[in-house]
C-alpha positions as CSV (number, residue, x, y, z in Angstrom):
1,X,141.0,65.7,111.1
2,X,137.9,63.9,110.7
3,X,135.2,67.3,110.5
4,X,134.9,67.9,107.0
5,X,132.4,69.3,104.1
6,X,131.3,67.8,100.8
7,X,129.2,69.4,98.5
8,X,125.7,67.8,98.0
9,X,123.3,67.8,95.2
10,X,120.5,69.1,96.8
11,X,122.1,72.4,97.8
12,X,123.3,71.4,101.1
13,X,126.9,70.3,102.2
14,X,127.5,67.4,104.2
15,X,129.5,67.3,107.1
16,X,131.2,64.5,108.9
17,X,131.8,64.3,112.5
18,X,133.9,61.2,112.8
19,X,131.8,58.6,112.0
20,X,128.5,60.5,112.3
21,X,127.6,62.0,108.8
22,X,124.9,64.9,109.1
23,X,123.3,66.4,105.9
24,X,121.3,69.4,105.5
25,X,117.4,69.2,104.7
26,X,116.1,72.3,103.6
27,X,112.3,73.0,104.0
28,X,112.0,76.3,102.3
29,X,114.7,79.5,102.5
30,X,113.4,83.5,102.3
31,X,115.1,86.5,101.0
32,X,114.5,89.0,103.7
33,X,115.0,92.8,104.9
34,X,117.8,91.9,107.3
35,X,116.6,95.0,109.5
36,X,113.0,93.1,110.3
37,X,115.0,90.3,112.8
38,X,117.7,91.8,114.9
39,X,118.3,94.2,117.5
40,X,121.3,96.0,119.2
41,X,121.0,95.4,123.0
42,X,122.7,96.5,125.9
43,X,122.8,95.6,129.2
44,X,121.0,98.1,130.7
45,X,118.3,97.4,128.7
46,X,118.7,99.3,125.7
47,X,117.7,98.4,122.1
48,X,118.3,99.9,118.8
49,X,118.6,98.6,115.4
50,X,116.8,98.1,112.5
51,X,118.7,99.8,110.7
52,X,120.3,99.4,107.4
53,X,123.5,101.1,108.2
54,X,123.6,98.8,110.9
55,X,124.3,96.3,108.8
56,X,127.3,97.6,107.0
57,X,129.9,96.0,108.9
58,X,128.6,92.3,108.4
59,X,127.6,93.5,104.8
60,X,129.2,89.9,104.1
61,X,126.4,87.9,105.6
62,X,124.2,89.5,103.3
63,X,123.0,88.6,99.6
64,X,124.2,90.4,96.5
65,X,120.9,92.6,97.0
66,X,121.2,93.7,100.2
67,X,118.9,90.7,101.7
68,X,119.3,88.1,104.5
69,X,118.5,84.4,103.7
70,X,117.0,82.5,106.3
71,X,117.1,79.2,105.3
72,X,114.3,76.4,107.2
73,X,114.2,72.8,107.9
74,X,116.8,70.5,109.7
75,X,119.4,68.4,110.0
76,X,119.5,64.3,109.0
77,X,122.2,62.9,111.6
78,X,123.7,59.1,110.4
79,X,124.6,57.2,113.1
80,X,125.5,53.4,113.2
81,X,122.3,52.7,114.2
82,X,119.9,55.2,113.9
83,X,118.3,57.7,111.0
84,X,117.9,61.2,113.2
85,X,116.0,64.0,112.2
86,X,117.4,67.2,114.1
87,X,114.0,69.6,113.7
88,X,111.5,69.6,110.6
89,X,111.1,73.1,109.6
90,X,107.8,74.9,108.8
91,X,105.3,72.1,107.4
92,X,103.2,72.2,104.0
93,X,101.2,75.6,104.9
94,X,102.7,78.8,106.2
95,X,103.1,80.3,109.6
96,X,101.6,83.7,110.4
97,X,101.1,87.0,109.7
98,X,102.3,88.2,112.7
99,X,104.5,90.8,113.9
100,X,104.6,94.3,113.2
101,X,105.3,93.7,109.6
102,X,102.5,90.9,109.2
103,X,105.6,88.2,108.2
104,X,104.6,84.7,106.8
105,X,106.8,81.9,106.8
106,X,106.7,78.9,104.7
107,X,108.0,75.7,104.1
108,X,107.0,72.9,102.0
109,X,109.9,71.6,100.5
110,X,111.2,68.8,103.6
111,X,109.2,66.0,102.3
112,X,110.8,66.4,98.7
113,X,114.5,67.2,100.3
114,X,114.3,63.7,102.1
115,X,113.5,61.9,99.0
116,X,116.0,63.4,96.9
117,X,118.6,61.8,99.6
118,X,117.0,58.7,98.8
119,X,115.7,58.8,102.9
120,X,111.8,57.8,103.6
121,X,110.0,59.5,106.3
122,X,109.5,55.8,107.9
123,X,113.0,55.4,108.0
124,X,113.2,58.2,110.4
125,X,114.3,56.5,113.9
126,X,114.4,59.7,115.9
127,X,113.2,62.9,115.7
128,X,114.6,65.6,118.2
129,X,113.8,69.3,118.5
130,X,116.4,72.0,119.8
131,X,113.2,73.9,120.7
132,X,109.3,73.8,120.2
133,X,108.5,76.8,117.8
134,X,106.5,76.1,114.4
135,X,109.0,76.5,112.1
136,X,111.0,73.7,113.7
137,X,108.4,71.1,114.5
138,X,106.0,72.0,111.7
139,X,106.0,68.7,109.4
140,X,105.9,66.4,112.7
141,X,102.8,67.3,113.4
142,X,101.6,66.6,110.0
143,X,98.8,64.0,110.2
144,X,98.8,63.6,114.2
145,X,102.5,62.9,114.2
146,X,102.1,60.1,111.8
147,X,104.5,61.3,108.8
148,X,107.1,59.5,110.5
149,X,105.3,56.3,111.6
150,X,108.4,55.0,113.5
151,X,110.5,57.5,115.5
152,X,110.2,58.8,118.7
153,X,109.6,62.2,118.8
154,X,112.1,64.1,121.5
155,X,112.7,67.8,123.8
156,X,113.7,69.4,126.5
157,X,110.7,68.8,129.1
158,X,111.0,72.8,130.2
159,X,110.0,73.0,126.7
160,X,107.2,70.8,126.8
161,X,105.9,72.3,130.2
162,X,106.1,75.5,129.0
163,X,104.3,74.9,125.2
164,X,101.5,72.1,126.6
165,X,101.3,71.0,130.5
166,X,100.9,74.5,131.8
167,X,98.7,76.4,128.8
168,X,96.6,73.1,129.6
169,X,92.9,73.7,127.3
170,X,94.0,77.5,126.5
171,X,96.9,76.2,124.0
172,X,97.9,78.9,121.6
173,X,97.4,78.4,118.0
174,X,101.0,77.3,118.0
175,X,101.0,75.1,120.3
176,X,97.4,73.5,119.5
177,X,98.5,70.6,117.4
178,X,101.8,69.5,119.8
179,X,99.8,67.1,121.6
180,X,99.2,65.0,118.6
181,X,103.0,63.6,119.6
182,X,102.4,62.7,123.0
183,X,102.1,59.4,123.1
184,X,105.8,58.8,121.2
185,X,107.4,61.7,123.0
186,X,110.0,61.1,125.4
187,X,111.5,64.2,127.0
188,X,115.1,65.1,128.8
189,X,115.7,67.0,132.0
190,X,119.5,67.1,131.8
191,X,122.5,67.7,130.0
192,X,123.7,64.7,128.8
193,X,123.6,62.2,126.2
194,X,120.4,61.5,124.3
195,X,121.0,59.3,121.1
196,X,124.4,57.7,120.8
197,X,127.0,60.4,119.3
198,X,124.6,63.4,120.0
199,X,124.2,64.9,123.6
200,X,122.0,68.1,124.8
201,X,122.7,71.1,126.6
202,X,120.8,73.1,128.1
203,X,120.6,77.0,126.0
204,X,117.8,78.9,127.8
205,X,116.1,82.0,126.4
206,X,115.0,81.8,123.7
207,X,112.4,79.3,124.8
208,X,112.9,77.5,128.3
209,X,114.0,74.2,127.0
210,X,116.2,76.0,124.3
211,X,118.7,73.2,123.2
212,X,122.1,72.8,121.9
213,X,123.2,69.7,120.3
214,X,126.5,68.6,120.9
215,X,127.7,65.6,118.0
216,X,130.4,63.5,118.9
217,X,132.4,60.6,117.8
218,X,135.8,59.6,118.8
219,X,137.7,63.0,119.3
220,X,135.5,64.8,116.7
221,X,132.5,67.3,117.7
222,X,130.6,69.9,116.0
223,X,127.8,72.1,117.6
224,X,123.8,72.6,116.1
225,X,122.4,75.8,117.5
226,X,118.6,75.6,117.0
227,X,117.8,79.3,117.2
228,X,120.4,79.9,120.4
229,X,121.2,82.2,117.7
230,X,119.9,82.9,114.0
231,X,122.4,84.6,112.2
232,X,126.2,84.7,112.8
233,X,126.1,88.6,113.3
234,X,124.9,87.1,116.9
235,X,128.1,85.7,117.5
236,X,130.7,88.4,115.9
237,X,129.3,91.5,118.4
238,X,127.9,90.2,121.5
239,X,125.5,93.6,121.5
240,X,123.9,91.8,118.5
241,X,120.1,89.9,119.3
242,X,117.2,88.2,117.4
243,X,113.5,89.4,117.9
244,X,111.3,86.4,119.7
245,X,113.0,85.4,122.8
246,X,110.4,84.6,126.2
247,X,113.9,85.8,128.0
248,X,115.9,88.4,126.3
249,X,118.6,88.6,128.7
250,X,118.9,85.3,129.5
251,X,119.3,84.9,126.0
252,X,122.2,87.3,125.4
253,X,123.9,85.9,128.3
254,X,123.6,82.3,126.8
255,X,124.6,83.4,123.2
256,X,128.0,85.4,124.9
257,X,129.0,82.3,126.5
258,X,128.3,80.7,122.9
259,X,130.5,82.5,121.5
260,X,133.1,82.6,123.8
261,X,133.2,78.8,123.5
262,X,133.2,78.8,119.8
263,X,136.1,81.3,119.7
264,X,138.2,79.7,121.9
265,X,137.6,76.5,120.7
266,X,137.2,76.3,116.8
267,X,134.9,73.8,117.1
268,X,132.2,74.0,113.7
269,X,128.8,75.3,114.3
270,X,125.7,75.7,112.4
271,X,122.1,77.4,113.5
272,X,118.8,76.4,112.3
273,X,118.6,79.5,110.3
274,X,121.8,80.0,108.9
275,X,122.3,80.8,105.4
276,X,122.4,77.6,103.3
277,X,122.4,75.4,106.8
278,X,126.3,75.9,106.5
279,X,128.6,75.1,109.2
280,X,130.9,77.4,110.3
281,X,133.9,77.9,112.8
282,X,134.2,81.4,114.8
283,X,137.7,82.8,114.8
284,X,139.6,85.1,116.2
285,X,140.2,88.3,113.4
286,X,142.3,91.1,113.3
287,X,139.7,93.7,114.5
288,X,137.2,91.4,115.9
289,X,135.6,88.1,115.1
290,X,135.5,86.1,111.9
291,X,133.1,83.8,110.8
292,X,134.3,81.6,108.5
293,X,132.3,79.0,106.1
């Protein structure tokens, strides 16, 4: 078995996929009230949550105080060839307030993660992003897209419709500065292979272009989520939902097949928000799902 974890200094573990070595690179984590991101949804349309008790049966997810960490940044994929950058977290600022509990997120940190694994920014071939929210594209905008001087920049073109060609002049403040990448952006339409050893899927809801990453080499795979889902309570009740989909229920549909496919096939997984950036592998429990670091 050639899927495996190593402790890094930085924090992070690095996992091999065959001959594909992908590393953690943290841009910031927050310590927050768990009951702020996550709903309970049915399919007729209910929703409840936000709720401490809630929480109790996946009181394992949680930090010693009660708290969820959502960790920010990315992942750095070694290939034979080729330095990728899978998402760079929030940038140098913050994003928000917004929402009904005025949240900011911030980053800062990706720059100095990068360095301490002895990367530069030039370095980066590729960078590709599972989906085009702030907190995942934040530091490529930096400088109009010139932090990383040499990489194509990369996404699902429902993404990139849905974000720049149709808003056209009225671009949201989240959107404004994605045009800066244009002219290095190339954009895929299909399920299929992108980059040697990492292929994209299609995972709608979220955001249009939503995007799973499927690494490969030889017989080897493991799975990165982007924000399909955001914690692993997503995956271990499928009544379980994240706040900040364009499509709820196309988003709960594609997270239940998610975790169908994890359960039945073992294969390690690891979101863009998970605690730590931590892969995981969703098993099949006495009483219900496990998921298991």
């Amino acid at each position: 078995q050639r899927v495996g974890e190593a402790s890094f200094p930085q924090g992070g573990r690095v996992m091999t996929v065959g001959e594909l070595v992908v590393i953690p690179v943290f841009d910031g984590v927050s310590s927050e009230d768990p009951t702020e991101f996550y709903r309970v949804s049915h399919d007729d349309g209910e929703q409840r949550g936000f709720r401490s008790e809630d929480w109790v049966p996946f009181s394992d997810l949680l930090s010693a105080d009660g708290n969820l960490d959502h960790a920010y940044g990315g992942y750095v994929v070694r290939t034979a060839e080729r330095v990728v950058l899978i998402d760079t977290g929030v940038g140098p600022g913050q994003i928000g307030p917004f929402g009904p509990s005025q949240r900011v997120i911030r980053g800062g940190a990706l720059l100095e993660s990068l360095s301490g694994l002895g990367i530069d920014p030039g370095e980066i071939t590729d960078v590709v992003f599972t989906h085009l929210h702030p907190d995942h594209y934040g530091w490529a905008v930096e400088d109009d897209g010139e932090l990383f001087p040499n990489a194509v920049f990369r996404c699902h073109a429902l993404d990139w419709d849905h974000f720049v060609v149709r808003p056209g002049s009225a671009l949201s403040g989240f959107s404004a500065t994605l045009p800066a990448l244009a002219d290095r952006l190339e954009t895929w339409d299909g399920d299929g292979p992108i980059l040697p050893g990492i292929d994209a899927r299609l995972a709608p809801g979220h955001t249009p272009g939503s995007t799973i990453l499927v690494l490969s080499s030889g017989t080897d795979r493991a799975l990165l989520l982007g924000d399909v889902v955001h914690c692993p309570v997503e995956l271990l009740d499928d009544e379980w939902a994240s706040l900040g989909d364009v499509d709820a229920a196309l988003a709960r549909r594609t997270k239940v097949a998610l975790a169908r496919e994890l359960e039945d096939s073992g294969v390690p997984a690891a979101g863009g928000h998970f605690p730590g950036l931590r892969f995981g592998r969703l098993l099949q429990g006495q009483g219900g799902r496990q998921w298991v670091v």
